[in-house]
PyMOL CGO cylinders between C-alpha atoms (Angstrom):
from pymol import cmd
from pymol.cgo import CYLINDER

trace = [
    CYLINDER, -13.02, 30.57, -47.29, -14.84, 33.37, -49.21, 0.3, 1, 1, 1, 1, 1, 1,
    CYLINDER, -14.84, 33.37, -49.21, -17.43, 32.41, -51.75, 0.3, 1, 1, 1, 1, 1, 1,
    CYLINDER, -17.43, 32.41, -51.75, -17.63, 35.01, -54.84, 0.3, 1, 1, 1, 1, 1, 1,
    CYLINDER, -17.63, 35.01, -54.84, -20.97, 36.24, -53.70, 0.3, 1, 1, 1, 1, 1, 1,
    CYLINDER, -20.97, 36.24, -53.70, -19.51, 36.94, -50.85, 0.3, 1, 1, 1, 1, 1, 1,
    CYLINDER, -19.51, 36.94, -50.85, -22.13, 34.76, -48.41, 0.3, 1, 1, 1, 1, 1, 1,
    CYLINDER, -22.13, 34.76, -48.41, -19.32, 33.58, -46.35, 0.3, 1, 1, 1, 1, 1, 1,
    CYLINDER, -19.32, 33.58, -46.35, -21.16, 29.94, -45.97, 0.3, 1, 1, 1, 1, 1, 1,
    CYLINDER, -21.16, 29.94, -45.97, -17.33, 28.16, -45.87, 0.3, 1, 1, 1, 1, 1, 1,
    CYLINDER, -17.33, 28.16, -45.87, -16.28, 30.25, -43.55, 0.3, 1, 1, 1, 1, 1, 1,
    CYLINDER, -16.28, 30.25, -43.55, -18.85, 30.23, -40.84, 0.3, 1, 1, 1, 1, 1, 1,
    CYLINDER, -18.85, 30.23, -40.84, -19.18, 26.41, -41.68, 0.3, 1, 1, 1, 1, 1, 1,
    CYLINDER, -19.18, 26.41, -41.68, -15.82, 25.70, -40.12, 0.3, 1, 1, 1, 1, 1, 1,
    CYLINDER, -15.82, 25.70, -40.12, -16.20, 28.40, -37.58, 0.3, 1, 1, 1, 1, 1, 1,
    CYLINDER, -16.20, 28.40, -37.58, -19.39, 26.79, -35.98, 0.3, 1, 1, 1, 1, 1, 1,
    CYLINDER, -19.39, 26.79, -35.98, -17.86, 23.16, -36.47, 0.3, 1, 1, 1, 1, 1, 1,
    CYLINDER, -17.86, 23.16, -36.47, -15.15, 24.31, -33.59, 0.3, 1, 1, 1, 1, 1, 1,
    CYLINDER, -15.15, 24.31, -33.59, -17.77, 26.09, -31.73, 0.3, 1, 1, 1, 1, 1, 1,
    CYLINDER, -17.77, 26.09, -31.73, -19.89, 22.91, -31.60, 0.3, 1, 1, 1, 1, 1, 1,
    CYLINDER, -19.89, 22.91, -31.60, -17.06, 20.23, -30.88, 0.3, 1, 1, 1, 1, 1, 1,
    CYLINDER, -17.06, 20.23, -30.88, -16.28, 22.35, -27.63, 0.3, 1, 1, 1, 1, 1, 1,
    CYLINDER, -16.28, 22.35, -27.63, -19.50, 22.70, -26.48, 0.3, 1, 1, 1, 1, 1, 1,
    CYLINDER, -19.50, 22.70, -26.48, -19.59, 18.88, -26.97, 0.3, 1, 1, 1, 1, 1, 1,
    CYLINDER, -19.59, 18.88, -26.97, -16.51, 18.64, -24.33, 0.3, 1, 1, 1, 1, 1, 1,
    CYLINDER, -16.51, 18.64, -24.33, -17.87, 21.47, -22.44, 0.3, 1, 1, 1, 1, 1, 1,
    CYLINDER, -17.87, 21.47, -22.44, -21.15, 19.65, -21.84, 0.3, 1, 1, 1, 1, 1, 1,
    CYLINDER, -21.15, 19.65, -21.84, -19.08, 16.73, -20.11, 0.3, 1, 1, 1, 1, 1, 1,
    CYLINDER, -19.08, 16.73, -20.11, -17.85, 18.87, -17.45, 0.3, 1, 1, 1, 1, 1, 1,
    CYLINDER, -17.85, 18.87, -17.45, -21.20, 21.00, -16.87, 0.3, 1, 1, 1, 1, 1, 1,
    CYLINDER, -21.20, 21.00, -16.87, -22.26, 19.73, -13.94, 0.3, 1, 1, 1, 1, 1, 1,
    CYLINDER, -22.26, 19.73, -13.94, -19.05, 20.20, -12.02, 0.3, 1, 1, 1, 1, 1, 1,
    CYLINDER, -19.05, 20.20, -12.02, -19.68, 23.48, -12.78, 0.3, 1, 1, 1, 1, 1, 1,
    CYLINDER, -19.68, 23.48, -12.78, -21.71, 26.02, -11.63, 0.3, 1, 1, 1, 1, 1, 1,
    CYLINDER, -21.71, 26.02, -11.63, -23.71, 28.53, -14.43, 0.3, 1, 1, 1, 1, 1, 1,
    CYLINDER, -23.71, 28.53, -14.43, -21.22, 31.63, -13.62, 0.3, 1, 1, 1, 1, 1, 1,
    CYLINDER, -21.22, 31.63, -13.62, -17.87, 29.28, -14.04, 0.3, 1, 1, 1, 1, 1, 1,
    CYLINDER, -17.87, 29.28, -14.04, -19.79, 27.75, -17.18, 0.3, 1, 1, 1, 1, 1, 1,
    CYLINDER, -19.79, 27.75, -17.18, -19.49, 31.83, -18.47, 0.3, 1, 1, 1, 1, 1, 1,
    CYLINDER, -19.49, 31.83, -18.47, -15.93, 31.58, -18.52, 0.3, 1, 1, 1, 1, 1, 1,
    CYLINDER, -15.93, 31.58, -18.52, -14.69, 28.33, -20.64, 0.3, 1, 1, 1, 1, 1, 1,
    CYLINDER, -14.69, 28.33, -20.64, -17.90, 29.26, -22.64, 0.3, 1, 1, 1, 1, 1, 1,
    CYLINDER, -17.90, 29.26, -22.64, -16.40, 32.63, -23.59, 0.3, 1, 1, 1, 1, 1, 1,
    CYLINDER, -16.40, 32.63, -23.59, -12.99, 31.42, -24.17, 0.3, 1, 1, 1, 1, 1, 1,
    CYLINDER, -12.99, 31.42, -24.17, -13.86, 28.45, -26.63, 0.3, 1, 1, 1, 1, 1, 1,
    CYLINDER, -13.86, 28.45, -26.63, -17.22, 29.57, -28.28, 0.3, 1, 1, 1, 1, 1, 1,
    CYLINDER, -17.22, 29.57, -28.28, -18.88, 32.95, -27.74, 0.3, 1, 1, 1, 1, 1, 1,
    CYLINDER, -18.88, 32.95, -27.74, -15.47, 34.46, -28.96, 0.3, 1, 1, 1, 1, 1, 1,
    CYLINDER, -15.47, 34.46, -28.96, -14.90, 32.73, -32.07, 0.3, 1, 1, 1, 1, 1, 1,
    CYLINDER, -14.90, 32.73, -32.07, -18.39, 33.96, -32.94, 0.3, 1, 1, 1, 1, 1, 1,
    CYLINDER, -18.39, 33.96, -32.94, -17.68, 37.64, -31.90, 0.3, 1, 1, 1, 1, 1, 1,
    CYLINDER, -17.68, 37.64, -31.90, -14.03, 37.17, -33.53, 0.3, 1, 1, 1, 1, 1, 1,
    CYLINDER, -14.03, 37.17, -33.53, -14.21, 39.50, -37.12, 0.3, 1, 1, 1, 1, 1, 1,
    CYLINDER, -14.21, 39.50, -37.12, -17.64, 39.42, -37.05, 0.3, 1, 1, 1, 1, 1, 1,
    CYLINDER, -17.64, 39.42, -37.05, -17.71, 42.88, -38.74, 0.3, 1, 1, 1, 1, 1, 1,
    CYLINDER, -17.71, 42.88, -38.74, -17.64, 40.82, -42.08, 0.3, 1, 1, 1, 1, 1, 1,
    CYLINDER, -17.64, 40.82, -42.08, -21.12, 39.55, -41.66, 0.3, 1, 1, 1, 1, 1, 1,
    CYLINDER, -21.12, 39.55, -41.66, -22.53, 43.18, -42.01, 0.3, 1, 1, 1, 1, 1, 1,
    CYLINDER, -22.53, 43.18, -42.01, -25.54, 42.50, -44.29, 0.3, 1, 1, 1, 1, 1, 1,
    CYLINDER, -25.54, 42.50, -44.29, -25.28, 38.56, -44.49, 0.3, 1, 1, 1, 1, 1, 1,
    CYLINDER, -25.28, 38.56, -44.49, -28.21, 36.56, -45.58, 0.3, 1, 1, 1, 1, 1, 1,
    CYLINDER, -28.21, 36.56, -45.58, -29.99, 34.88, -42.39, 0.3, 1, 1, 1, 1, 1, 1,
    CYLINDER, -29.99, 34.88, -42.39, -28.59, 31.79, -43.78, 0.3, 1, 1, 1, 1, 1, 1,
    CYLINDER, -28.59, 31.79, -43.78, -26.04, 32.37, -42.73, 0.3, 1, 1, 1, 1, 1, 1,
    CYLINDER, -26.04, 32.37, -42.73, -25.95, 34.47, -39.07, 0.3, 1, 1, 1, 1, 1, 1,
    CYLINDER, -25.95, 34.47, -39.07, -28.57, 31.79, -38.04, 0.3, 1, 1, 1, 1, 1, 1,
    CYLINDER, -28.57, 31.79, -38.04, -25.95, 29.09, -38.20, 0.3, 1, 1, 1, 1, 1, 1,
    CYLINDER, -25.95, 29.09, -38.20, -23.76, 31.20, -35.90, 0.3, 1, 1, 1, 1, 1, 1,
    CYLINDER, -23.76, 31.20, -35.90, -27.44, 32.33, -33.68, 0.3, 1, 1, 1, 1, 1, 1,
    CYLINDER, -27.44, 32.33, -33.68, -27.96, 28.38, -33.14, 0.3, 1, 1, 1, 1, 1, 1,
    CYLINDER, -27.96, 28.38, -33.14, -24.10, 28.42, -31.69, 0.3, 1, 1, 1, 1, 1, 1,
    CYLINDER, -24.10, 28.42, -31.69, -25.25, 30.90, -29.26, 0.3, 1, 1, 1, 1, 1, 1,
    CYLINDER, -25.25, 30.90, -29.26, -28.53, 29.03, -28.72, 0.3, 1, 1, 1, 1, 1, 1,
    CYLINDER, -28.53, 29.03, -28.72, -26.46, 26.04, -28.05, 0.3, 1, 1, 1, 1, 1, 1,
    CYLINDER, -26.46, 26.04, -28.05, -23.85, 28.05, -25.66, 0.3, 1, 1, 1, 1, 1, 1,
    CYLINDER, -23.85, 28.05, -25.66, -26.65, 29.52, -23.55, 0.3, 1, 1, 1, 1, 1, 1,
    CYLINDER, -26.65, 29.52, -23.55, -28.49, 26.93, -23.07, 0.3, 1, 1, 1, 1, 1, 1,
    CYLINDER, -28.49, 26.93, -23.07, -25.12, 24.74, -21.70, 0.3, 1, 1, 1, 1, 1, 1,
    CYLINDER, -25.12, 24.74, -21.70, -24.17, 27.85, -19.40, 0.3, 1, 1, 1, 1, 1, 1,
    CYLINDER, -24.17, 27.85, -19.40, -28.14, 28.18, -17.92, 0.3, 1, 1, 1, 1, 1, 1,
    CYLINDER, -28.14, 28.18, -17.92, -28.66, 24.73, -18.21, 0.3, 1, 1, 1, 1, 1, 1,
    CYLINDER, -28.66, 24.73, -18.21, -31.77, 24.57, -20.22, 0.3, 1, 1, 1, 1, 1, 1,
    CYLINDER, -31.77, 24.57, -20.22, -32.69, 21.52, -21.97, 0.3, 1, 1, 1, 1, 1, 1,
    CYLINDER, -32.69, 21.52, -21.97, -32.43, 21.42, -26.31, 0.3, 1, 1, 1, 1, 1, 1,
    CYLINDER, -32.43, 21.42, -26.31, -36.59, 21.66, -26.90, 0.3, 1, 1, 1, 1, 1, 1,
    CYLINDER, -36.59, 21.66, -26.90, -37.18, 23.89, -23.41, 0.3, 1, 1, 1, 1, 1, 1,
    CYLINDER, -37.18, 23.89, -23.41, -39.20, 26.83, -25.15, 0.3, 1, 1, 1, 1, 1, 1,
    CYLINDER, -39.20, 26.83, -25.15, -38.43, 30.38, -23.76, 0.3, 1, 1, 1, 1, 1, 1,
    CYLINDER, -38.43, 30.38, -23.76, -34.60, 30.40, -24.30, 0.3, 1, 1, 1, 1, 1, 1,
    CYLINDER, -34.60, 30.40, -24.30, -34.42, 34.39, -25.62, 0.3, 1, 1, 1, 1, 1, 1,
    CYLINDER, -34.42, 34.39, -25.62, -35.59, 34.66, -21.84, 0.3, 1, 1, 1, 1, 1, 1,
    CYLINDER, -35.59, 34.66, -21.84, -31.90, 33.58, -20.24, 0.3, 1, 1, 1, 1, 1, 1,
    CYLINDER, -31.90, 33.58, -20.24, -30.15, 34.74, -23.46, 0.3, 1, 1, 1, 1, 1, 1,
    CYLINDER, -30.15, 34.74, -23.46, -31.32, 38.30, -23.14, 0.3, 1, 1, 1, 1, 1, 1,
    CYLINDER, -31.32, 38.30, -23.14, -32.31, 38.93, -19.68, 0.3, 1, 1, 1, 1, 1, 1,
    CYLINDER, -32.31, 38.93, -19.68, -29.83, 36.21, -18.04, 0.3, 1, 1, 1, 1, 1, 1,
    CYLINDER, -29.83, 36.21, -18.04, -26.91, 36.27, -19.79, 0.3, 1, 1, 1, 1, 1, 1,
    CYLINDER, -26.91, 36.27, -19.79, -27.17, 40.06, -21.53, 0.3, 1, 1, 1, 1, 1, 1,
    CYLINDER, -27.17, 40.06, -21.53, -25.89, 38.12, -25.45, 0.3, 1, 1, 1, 1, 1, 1,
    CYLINDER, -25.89, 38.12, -25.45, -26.93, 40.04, -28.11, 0.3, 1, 1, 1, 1, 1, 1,
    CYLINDER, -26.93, 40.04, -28.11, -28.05, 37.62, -30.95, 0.3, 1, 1, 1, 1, 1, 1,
    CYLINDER, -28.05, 37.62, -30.95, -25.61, 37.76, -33.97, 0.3, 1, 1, 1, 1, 1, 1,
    CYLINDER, -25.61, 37.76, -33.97, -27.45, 40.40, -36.04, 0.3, 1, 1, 1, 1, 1, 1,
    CYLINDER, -27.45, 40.40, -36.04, -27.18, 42.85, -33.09, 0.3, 1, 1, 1, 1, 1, 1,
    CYLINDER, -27.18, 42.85, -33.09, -23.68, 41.43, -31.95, 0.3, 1, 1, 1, 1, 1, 1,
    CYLINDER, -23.68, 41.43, -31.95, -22.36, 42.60, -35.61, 0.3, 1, 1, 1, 1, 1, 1,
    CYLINDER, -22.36, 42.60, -35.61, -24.10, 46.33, -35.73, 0.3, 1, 1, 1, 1, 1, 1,
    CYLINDER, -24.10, 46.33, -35.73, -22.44, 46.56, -32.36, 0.3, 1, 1, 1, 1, 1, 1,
    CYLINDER, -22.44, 46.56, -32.36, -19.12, 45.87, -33.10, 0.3, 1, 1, 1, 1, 1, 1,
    CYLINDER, -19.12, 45.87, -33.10, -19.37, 48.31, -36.12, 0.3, 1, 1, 1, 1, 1, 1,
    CYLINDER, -19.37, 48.31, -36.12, -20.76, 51.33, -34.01, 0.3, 1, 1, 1, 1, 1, 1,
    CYLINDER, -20.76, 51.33, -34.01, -17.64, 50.41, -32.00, 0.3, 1, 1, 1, 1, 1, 1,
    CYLINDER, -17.64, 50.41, -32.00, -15.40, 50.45, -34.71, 0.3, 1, 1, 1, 1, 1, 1,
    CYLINDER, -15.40, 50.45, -34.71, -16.85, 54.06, -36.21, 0.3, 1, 1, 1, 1, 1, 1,
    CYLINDER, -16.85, 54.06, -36.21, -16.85, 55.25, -32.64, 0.3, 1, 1, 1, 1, 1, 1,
    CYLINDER, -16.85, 55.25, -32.64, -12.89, 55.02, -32.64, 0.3, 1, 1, 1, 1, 1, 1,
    CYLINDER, -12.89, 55.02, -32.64, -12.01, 56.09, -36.19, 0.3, 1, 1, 1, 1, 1, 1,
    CYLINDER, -12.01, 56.09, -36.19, -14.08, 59.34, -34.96, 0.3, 1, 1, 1, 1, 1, 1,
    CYLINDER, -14.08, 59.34, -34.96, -11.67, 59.64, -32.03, 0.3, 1, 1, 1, 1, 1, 1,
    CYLINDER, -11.67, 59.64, -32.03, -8.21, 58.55, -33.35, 0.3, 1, 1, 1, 1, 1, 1,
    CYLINDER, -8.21, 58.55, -33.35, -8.32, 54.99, -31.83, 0.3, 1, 1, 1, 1, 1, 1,
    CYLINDER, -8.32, 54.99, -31.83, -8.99, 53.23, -35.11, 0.3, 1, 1, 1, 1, 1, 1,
    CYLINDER, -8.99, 53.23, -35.11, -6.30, 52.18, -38.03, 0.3, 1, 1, 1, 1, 1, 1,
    CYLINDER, -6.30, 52.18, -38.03, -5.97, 54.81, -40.65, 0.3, 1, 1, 1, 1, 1, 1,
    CYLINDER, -5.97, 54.81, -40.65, -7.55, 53.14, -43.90, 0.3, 1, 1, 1, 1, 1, 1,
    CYLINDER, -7.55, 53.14, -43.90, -10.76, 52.96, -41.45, 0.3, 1, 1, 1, 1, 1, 1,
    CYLINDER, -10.76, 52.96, -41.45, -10.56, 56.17, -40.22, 0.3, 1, 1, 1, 1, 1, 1,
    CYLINDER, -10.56, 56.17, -40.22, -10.18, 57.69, -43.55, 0.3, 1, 1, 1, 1, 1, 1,
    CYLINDER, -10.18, 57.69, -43.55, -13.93, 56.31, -44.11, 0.3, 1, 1, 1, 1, 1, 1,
    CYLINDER, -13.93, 56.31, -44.11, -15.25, 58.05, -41.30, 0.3, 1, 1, 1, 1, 1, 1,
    CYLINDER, -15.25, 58.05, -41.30, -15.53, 61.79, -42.59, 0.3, 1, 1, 1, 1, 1, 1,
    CYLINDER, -15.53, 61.79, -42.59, -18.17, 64.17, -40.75, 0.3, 1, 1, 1, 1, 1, 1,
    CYLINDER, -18.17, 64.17, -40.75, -20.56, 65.49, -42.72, 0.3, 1, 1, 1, 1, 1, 1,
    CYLINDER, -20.56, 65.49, -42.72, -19.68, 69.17, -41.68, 0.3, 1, 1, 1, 1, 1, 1,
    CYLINDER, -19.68, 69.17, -41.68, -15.91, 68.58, -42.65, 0.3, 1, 1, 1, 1, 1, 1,
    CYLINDER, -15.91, 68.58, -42.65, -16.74, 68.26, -46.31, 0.3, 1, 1, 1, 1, 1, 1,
    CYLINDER, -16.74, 68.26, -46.31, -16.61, 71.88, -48.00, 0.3, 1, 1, 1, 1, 1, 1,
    CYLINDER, -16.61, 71.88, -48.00, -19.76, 70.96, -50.80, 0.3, 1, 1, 1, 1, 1, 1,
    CYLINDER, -19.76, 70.96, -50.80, -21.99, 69.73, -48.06, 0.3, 1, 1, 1, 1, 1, 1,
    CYLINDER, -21.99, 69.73, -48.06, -21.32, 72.04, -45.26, 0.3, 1, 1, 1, 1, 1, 1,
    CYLINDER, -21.32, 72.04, -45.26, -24.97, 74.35, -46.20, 0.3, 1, 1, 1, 1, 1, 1,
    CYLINDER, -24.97, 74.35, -46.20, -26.57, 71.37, -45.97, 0.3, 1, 1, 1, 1, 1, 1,
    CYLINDER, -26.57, 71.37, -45.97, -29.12, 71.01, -42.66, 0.3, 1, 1, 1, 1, 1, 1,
    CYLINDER, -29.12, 71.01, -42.66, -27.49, 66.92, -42.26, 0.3, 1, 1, 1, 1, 1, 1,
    CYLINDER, -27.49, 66.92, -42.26, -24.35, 69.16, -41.62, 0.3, 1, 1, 1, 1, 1, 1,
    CYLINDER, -24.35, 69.16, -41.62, -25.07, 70.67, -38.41, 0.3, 1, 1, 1, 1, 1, 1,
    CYLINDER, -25.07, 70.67, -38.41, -26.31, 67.51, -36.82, 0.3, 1, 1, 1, 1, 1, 1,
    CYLINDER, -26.31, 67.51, -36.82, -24.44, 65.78, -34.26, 0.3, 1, 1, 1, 1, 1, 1,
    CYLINDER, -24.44, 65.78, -34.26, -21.66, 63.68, -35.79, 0.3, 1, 1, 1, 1, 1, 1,
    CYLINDER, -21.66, 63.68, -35.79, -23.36, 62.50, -38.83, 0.3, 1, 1, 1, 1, 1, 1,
    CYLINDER, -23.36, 62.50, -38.83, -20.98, 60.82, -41.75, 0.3, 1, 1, 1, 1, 1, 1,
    CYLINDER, -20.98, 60.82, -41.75, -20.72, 60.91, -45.31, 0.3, 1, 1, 1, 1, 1, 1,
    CYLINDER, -20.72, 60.91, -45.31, -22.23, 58.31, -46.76, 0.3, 1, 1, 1, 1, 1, 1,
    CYLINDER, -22.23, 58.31, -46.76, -20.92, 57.24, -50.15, 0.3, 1, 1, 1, 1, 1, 1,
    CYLINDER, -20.92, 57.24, -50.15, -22.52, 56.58, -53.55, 0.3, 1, 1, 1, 1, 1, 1,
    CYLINDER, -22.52, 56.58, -53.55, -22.57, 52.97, -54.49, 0.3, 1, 1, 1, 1, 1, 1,
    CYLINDER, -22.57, 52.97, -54.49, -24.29, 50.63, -57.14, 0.3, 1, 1, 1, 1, 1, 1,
    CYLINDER, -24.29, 50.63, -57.14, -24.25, 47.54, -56.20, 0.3, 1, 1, 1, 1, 1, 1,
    CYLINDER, -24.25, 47.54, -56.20, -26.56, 46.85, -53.47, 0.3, 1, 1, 1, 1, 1, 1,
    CYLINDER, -26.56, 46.85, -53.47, -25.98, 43.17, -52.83, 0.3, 1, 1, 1, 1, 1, 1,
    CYLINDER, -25.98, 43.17, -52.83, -22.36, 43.42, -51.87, 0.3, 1, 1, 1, 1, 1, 1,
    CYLINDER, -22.36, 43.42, -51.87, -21.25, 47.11, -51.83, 0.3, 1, 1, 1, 1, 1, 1,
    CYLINDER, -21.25, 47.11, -51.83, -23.38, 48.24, -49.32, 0.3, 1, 1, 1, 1, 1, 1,
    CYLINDER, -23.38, 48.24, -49.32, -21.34, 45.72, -46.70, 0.3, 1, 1, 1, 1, 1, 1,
    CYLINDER, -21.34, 45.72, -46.70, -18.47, 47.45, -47.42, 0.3, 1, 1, 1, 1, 1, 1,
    CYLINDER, -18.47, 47.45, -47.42, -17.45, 49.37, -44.17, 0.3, 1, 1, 1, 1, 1, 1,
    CYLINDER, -17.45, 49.37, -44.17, -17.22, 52.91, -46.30, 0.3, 1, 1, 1, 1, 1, 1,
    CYLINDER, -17.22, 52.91, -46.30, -20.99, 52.14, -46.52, 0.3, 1, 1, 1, 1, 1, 1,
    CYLINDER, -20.99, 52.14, -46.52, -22.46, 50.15, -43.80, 0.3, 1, 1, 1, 1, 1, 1,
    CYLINDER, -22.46, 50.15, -43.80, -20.24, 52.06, -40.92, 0.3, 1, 1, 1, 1, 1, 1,
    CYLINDER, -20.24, 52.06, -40.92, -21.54, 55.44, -41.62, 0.3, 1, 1, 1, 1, 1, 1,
    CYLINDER, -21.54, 55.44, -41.62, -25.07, 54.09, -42.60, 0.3, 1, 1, 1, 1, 1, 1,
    CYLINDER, -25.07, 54.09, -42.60, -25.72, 52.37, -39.33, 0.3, 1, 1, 1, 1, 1, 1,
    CYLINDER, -25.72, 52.37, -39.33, -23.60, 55.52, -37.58, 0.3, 1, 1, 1, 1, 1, 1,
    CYLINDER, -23.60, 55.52, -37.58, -26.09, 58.16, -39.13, 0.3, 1, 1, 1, 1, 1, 1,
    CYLINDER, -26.09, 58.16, -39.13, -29.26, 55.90, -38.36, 0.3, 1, 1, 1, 1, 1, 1,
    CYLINDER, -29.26, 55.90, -38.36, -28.26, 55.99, -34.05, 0.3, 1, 1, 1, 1, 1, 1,
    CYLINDER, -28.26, 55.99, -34.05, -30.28, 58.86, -32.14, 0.3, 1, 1, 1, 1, 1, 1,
    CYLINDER, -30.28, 58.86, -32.14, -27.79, 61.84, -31.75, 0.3, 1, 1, 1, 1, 1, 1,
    CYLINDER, -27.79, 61.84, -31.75, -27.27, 61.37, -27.90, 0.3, 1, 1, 1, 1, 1, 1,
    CYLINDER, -27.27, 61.37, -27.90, -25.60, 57.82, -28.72, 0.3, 1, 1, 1, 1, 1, 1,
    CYLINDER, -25.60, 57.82, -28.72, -22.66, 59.35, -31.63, 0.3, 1, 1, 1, 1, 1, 1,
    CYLINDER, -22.66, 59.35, -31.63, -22.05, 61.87, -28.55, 0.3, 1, 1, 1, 1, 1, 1,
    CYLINDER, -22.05, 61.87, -28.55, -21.14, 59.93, -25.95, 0.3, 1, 1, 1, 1, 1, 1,
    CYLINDER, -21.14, 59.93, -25.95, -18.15, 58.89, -24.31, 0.3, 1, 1, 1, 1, 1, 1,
    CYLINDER, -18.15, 58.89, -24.31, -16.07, 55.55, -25.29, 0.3, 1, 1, 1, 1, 1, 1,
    CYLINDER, -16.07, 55.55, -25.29, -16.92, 53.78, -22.10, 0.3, 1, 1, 1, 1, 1, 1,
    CYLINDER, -16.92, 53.78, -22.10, -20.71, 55.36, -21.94, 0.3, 1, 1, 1, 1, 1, 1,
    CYLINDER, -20.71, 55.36, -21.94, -21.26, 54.66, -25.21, 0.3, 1, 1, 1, 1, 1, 1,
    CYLINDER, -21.26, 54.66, -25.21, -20.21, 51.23, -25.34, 0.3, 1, 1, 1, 1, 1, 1,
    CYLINDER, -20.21, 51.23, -25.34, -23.65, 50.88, -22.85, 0.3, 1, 1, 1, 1, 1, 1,
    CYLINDER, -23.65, 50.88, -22.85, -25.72, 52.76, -24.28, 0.3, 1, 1, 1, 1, 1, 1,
    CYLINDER, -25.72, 52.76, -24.28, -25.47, 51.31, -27.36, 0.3, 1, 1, 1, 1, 1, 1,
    CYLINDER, -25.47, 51.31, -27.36, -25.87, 47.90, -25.87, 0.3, 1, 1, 1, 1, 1, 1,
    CYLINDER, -25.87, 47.90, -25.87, -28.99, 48.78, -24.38, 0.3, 1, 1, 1, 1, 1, 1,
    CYLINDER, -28.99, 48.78, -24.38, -30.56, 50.62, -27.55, 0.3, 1, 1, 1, 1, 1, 1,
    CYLINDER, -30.56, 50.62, -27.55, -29.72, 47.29, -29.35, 0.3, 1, 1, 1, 1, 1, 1,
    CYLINDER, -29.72, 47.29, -29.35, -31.60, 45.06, -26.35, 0.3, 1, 1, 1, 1, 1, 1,
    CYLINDER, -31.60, 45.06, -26.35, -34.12, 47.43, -27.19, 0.3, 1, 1, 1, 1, 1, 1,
    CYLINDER, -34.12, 47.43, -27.19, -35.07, 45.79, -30.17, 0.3, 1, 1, 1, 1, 1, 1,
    CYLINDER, -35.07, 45.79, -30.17, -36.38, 43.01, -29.12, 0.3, 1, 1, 1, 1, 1, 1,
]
cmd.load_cgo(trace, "trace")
């Protein structure tokens, strides 16, 4: 399922042809449902096979998060019943709905993840990733150190692939949030990141 450059195009290949044979069934019972029942089969069969171990996609060409985006394209526009070539679909995805698109669905559930190796909620081999700046001895002069929560970032060479590698990418995207979001609590900070990430748009 993983190529050796790492694109994962097998993997979300068979990922989005589940997603799309539900939404085929899905579409058969859409108008015995309402848009807020339509949220909850939707979820079960689709929208969380997307969001399943989607930390892997950290840095993945658009090739291939725009085959999983045109999932979610596909989901919203069954749950808000828009037609296929209706123009303005970001509008109920966004604003309707509240889905991130895959990009921002992936940095999300990586903040997450740092979040709880920071507080003891996340497996050790994660959490041993996570180390403050200000805990390591040979950086603890440096001005990064007395900022709020910021993480050692490691040395690596190889830019296409080892930069996705959570040691990297967790405490890249960590050290990039504004220092109000690394402070807040796990059920605060859950929203505010969610709304810095709507924010992008």
């Amino acid at each position: 399922m993983i190529s050796s450059d790492l694109s994962l195009e097998k993997h979300v290949d068979t990922v989005c042809s589940k997603c799309f044979f539900w939404l085929r069934q899905l579409k058969r019972v859409r108008r015995s449902l309402d848009a807020e029942s339509m949220k909850t089969p939707v979820h079960a069969f689709v929208t969380s096979r997307v969001d399943y171990d989607n930390i892997i996609f950290v840095g993945a060409p658009k090739s291939v998060t725009n085959k999983l985006q045109r999932v979610l394209n596909a989901a919203a526009r069954i749950v808000t019943g828009t037609r296929k070539y209706d123009r303005g679909l970001s509008h109920p995805l966004h604003t309707e709905l509240q889905w991130l698109d895959v990009p921002q669905r992936v940095l999300y559930k990586l903040a997450l993840i740092v979040h709880r190796c920071l507080q003891d909620m996340a497996p050790q081999y994660l959490s041993n990733y996570c180390l403050p700046v200000s805990g390591v001895a040979s950086r603890q002069q440096l001005r990064s150190a007395s900022r709020q929560q910021l993480l050692l970032i490691p040395r690596y060479r190889l830019r296409t692939s080892r930069c996705r590698a959570f040691a990297v990418a967790g405490p890249t995207f960590w050290n990039s949030l504004a220092d109000e979001l690394r402070t807040y609590s796990s059920d605060r900070s859950k929203l505010a990141l969610k709304t810095f990430l709507f924010a992008t748009y």
